[in-house]
C-alpha positions in Angstrom: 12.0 58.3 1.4 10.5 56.6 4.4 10.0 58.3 7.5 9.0 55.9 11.2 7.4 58.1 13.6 6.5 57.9 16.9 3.4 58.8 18.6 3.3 58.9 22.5 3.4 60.8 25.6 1.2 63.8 23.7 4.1 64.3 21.0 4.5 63.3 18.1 8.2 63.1 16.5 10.5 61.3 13.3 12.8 59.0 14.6 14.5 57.5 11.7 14.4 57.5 8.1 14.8 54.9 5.1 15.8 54.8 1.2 13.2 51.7 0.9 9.6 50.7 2.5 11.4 47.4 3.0 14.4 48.6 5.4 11.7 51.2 7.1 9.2 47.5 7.6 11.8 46.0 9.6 13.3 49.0 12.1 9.6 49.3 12.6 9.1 46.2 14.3 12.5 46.8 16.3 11.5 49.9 17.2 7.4 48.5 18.5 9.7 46.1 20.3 12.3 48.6 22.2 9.2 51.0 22.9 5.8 49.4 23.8 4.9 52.4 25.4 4.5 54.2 22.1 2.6 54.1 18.8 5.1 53.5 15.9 4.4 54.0 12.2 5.4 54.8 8.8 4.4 57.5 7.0 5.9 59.5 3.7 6.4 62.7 5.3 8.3 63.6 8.5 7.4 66.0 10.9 8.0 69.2 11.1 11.7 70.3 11.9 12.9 66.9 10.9 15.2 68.4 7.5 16.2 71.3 9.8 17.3 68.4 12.9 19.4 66.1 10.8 20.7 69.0 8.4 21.2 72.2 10.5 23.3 74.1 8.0 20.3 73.6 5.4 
């Protein structure tokens, strides 16, 4: 997996994940373009909480 996160506004936080390095490359530029205001990158780890946000009966 492929995790984009965001860094901005003193938080950091996973906003999307992806099966392929090539489908997380281009949300990432979508996601530069929708936010300027905010640092986005890829990584291979999501934060924190992420499993327990997008599966809560895990």
């Amino acid at each position: 997996m492929v995790y984009i996160q965001r860094r901005g506004n003193g938080y950091l936080e996973t906003v999307d994940e992806f099966e392929t390095m090539d489908e997380a490359k281009k949300m990432l530029g979508e996601y530069r373009l929708s936010d300027p205001s905010a640092e986005y990158y890829t990584s291979s780890r999501p934060c924190k909480g992420w499993n327990s946000d997008a599966n809560p009966a895990q």
